[in-house]
C-alpha positions as CSV (number, residue, x, y, z in Angstrom):
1,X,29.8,26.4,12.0
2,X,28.1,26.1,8.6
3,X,27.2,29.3,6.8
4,X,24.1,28.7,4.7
5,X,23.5,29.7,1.2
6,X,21.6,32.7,2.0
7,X,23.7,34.2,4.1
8,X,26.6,33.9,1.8
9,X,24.1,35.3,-1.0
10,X,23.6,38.3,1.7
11,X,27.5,38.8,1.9
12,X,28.0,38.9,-1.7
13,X,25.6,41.6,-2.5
14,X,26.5,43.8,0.4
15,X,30.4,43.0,-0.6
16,X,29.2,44.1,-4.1
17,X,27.7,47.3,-3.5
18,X,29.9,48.4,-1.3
19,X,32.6,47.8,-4.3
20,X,30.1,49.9,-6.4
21,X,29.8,52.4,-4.3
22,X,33.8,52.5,-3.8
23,X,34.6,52.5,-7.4
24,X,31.3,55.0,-8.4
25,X,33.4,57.5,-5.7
26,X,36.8,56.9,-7.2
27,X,35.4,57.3,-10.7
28,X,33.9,60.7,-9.7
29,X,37.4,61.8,-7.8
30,X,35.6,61.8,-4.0
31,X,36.6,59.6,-1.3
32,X,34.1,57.9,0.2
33,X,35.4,58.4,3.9
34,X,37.3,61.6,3.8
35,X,36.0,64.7,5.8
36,X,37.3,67.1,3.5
37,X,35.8,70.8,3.8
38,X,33.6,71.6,0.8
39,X,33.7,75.1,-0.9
40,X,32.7,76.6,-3.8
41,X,33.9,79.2,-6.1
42,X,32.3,80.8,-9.1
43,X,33.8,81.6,-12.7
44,X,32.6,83.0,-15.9
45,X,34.9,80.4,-17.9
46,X,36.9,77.5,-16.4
47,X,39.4,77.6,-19.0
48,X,38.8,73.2,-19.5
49,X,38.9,73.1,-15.7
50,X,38.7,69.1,-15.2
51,X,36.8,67.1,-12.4
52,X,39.7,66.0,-9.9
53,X,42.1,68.6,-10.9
54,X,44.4,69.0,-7.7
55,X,43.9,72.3,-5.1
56,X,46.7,73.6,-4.2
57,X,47.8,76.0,-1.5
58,X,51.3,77.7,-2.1
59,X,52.1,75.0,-4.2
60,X,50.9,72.0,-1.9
61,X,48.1,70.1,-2.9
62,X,45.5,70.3,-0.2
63,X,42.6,69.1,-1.8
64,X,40.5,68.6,-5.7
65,X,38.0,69.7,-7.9
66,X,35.1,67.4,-7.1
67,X,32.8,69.1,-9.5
68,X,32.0,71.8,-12.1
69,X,28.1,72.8,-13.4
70,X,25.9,75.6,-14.2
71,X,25.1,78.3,-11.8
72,X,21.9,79.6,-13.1
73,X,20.7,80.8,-16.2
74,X,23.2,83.6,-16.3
75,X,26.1,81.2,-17.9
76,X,28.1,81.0,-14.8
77,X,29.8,78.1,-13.8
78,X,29.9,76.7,-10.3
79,X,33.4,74.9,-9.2
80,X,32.9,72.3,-5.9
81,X,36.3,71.2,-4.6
82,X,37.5,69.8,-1.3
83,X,39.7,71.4,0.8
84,X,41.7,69.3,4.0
85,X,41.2,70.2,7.2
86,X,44.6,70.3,8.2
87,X,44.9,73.8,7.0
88,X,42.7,76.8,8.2
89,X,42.3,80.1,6.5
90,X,39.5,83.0,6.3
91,X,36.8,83.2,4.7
92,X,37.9,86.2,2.2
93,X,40.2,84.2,0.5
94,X,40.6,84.0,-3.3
95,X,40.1,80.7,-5.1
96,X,42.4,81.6,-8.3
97,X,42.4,79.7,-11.4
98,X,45.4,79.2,-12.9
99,X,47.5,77.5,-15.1
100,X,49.4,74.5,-14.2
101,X,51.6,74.1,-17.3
102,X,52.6,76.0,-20.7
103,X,51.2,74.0,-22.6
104,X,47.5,74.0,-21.0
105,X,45.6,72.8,-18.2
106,X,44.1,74.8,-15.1
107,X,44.0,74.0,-11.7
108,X,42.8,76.1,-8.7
109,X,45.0,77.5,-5.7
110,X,43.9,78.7,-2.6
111,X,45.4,82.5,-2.0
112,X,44.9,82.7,1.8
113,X,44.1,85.4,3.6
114,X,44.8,85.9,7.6
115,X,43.3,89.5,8.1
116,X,41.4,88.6,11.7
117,X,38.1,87.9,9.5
118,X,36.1,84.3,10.2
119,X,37.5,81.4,9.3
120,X,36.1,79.9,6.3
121,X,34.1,76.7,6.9
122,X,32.6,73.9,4.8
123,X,30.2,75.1,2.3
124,X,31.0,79.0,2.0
125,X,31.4,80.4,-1.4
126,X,35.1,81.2,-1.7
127,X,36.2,84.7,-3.7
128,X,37.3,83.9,-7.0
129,X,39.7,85.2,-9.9
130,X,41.6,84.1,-12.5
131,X,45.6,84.5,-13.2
132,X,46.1,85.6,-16.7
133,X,48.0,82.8,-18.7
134,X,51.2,82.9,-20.8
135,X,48.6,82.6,-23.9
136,X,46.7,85.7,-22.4
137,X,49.6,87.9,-21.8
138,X,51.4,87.2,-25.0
139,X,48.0,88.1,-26.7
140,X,47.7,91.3,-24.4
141,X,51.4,92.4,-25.4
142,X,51.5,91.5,-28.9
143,X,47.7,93.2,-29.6
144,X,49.7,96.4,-29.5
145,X,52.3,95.3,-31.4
146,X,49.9,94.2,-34.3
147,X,48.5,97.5,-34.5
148,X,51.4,99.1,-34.4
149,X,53.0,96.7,-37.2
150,X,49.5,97.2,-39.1
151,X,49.8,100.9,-39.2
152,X,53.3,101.1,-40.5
153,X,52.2,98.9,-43.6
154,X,49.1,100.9,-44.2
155,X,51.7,104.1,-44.0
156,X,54.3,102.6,-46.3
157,X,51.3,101.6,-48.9
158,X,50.6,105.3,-48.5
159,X,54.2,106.3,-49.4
160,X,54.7,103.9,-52.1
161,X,51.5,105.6,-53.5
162,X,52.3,108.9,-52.5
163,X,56.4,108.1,-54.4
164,X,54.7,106.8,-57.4
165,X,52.5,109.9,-58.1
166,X,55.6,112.0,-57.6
167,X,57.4,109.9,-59.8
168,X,56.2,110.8,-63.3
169,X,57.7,110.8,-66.5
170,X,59.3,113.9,-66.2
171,X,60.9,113.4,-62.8
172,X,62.3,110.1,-63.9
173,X,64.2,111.5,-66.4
174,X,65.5,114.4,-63.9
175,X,66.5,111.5,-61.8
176,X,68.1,110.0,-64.2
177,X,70.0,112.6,-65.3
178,X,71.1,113.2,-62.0
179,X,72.1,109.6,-61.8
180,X,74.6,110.1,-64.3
181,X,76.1,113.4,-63.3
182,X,76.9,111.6,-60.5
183,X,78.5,109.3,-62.1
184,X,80.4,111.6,-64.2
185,X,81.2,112.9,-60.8
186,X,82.5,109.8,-59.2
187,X,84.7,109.2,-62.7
188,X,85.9,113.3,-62.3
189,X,87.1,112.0,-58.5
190,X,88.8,109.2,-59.4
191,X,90.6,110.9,-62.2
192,X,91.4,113.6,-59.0
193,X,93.0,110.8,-57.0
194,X,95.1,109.0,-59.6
195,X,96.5,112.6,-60.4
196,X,97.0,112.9,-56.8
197,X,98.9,109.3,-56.2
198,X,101.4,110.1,-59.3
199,X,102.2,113.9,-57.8
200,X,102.4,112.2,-54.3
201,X,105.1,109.5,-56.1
202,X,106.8,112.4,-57.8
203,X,107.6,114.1,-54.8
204,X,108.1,110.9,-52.2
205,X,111.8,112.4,-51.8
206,X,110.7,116.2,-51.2
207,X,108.0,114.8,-48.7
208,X,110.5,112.0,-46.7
209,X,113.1,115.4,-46.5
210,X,110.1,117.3,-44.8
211,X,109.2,114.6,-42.4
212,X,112.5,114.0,-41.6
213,X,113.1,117.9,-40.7
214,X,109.8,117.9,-38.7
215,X,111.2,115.1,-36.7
216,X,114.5,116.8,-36.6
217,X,112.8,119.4,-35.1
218,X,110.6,117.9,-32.3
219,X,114.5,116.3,-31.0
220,X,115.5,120.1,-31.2
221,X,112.3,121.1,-29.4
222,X,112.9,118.4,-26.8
223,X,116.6,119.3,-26.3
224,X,115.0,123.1,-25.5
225,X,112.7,121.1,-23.1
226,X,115.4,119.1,-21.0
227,X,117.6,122.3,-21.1
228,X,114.9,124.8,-19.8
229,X,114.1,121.6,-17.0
230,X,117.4,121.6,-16.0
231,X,118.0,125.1,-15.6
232,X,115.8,124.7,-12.7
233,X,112.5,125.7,-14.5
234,X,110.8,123.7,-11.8
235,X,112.5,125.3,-8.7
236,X,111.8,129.1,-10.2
237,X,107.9,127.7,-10.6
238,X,108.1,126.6,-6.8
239,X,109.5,130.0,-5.8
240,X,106.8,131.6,-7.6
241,X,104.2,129.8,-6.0
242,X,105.4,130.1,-2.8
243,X,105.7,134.0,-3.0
244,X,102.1,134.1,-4.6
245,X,101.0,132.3,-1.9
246,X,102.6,134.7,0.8
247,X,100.9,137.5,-1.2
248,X,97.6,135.8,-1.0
249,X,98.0,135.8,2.9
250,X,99.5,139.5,2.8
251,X,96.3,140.3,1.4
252,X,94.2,138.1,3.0
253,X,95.5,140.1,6.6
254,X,94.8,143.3,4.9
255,X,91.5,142.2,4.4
256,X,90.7,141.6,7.6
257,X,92.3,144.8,8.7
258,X,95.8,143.6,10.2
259,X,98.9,145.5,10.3
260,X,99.1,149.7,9.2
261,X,97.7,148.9,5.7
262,X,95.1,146.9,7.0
263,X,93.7,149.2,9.6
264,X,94.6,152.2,7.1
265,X,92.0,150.3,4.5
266,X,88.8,149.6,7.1
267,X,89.6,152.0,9.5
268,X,87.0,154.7,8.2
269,X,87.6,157.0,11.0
270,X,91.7,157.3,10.8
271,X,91.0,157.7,7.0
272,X,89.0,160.9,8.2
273,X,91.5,162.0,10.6
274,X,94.4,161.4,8.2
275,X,91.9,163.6,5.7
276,X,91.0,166.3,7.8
277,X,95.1,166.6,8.7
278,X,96.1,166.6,5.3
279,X,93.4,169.2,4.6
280,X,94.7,171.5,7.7
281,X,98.4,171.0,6.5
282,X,97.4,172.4,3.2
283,X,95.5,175.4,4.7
284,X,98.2,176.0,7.2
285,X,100.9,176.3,4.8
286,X,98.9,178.1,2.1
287,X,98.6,181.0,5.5
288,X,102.3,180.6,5.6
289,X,102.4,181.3,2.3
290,X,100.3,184.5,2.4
291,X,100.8,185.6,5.7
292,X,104.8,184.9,6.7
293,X,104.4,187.6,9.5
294,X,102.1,185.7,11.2
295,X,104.4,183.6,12.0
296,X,108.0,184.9,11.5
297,X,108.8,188.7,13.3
298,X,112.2,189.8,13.5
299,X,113.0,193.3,15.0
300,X,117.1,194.4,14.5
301,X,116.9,197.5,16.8
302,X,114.6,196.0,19.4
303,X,111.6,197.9,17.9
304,X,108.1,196.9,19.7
305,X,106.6,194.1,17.7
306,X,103.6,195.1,16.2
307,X,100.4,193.1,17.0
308,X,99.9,190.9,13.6
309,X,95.9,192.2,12.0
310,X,94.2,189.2,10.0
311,X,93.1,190.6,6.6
312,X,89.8,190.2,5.4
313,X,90.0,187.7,3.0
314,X,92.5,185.7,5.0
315,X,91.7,181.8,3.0
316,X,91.9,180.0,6.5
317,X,89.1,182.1,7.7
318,X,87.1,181.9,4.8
319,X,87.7,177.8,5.1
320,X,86.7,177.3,8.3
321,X,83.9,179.6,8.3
């Protein structure tokens, strides 16, 4: 079959701008038969956020930056990118701009959210935010820093200034003075300590007789040591500590009121009655005392005894009235 010259024509002009239309979409970083989601995120500053930059979703690109203009009049910038739909996520999550090296770039990530909300679809505005960058946090931390390091070298120009004022003629000469007592000083000390090496070389026999008693001495001491060990200074320590600990239980029991001294210590009531006896004994021999014909009546010729009259001021009345 024989094609004729138009129809080729017609072929090569649709073959051409479809090539056009195919290489006017790769040059602006959209497919011409993807059916990507489309969202949008706004920014105050982009950071050099370029057309085709990858999106990324836990570190997996999922889509691009497809394109970047103003909002309004306001100053804010509007970022289109393209999302696959292989993965789903609400719509309250964050498009974050980042960045995607140290030495510069940004690229956006997808921070998704699963919190029961609606799934975002093509054409909602996403939430947006941007992660501070190493710049921006070594300019946050070192702001401090230069204050800090500014207001120590305003405060030593203020000391410096404040030292020199102080540091007038007179005071210089003090100091200078003072310089070279010290001096004089340091000389008198050194003069001290050669004195002190040649009396130390003088006397190098006194002082090895000395150390040589002091170590005579610690043998003697440890001679005592071994002597007093073997004496059985360790066995008399045991039987010490065995008896204090029998006295620790002694009193332990009397503490708790076991055995005669126990009970005699906690009992209150045979304290009383032992009290009360003692008190009793004392009267009743104190009546004895006074009285020995109350209790002792002897009769030789078998005389009637006489029936025994308490006196008035008998003291074992008086103490038990």
């Amino acid at each position: 079959m024989k094609i004729s010259r138009e129809i080729k024509t017609g072929i090569i002009v649709v073959g051409g701008i479809l090539l056009f239309l195919m290489g006017f979409s790769y040059l602006k970083s959209s497919s011409l038969f993807d059916n990507d989601k489309m969202f949008y995120a706004v920014y105050n500053n982009v950071g050099g956020l370029q057309t085709g930059t990858p999106v990324s979703i836990n570190g997996y690109n999922v889509g691009k930056v497809n394109g970047i203009r103003f909002k309004d009049d306001s100053g804010q910038l509007l970022v289109t990118f393209s999302v696959s739909n292989e993965f789903e996520f609400s719509n309250q999550s964050r498009a974050e701009l980042y960045d995607t090296g140290i030495i510069g770039g940004k690229g956006i990530q997808i921070i998704p959210m699963f919190d029961g909300a609606a799934m975002a679809k093509s054409g909602d505005t996403l939430l947006s935010s941007i992660k501070p960058g190493l710049t921006d946090l070594v300019q946050k931390n070192l702001a401090p820093l230069q204050h800090k390091i500014e207001g120590a070298v305003s405060n030593a120009d203020s000391l410096l200034i404040n030292f020199n004022q102080i540091l007038d003629a007179k005071t210089k000469n003090d100091l200078r003075e003072s310089i070279s007592g010290l001096n004089a000083l340091v000389k008198s000390f050194q003069g001290s300590a050669t004195a002190l090496n040649g009396i130390l070389v003088d006397n190098k026999g006194s002082l090895d007789t000395s150390v040589q008693n002091l170590e005579t001495m610690t043998d003697n001491f440890k001679l005592l040591s071994d002597s007093i060990s073997k004496v059985g200074l360790a066995t008399t320590l045991k039987s010490l500590e065995s008896t204090m600990t029998s006295l620790d239980l002694m009193l332990a029991k009397v503490e708790k009121g076991d055995g005669t001294l126990g009970k005699l210590m906690t009992d209150e009531e045979l304290y009383t009655n032992l009290a009360n006896s003692s008190k009793e004994l004392d009267l009743l021999l104190q009546d004895f005392r006074l009285n020995p014909k109350r209790y002792v009546n002897v009769s030789v010729f078998g005389k009637k005894q006489i029936e025994y009259e308490v006196p008035e001021d008998d003291p074992a009345q008086n103490n038990q009235n």
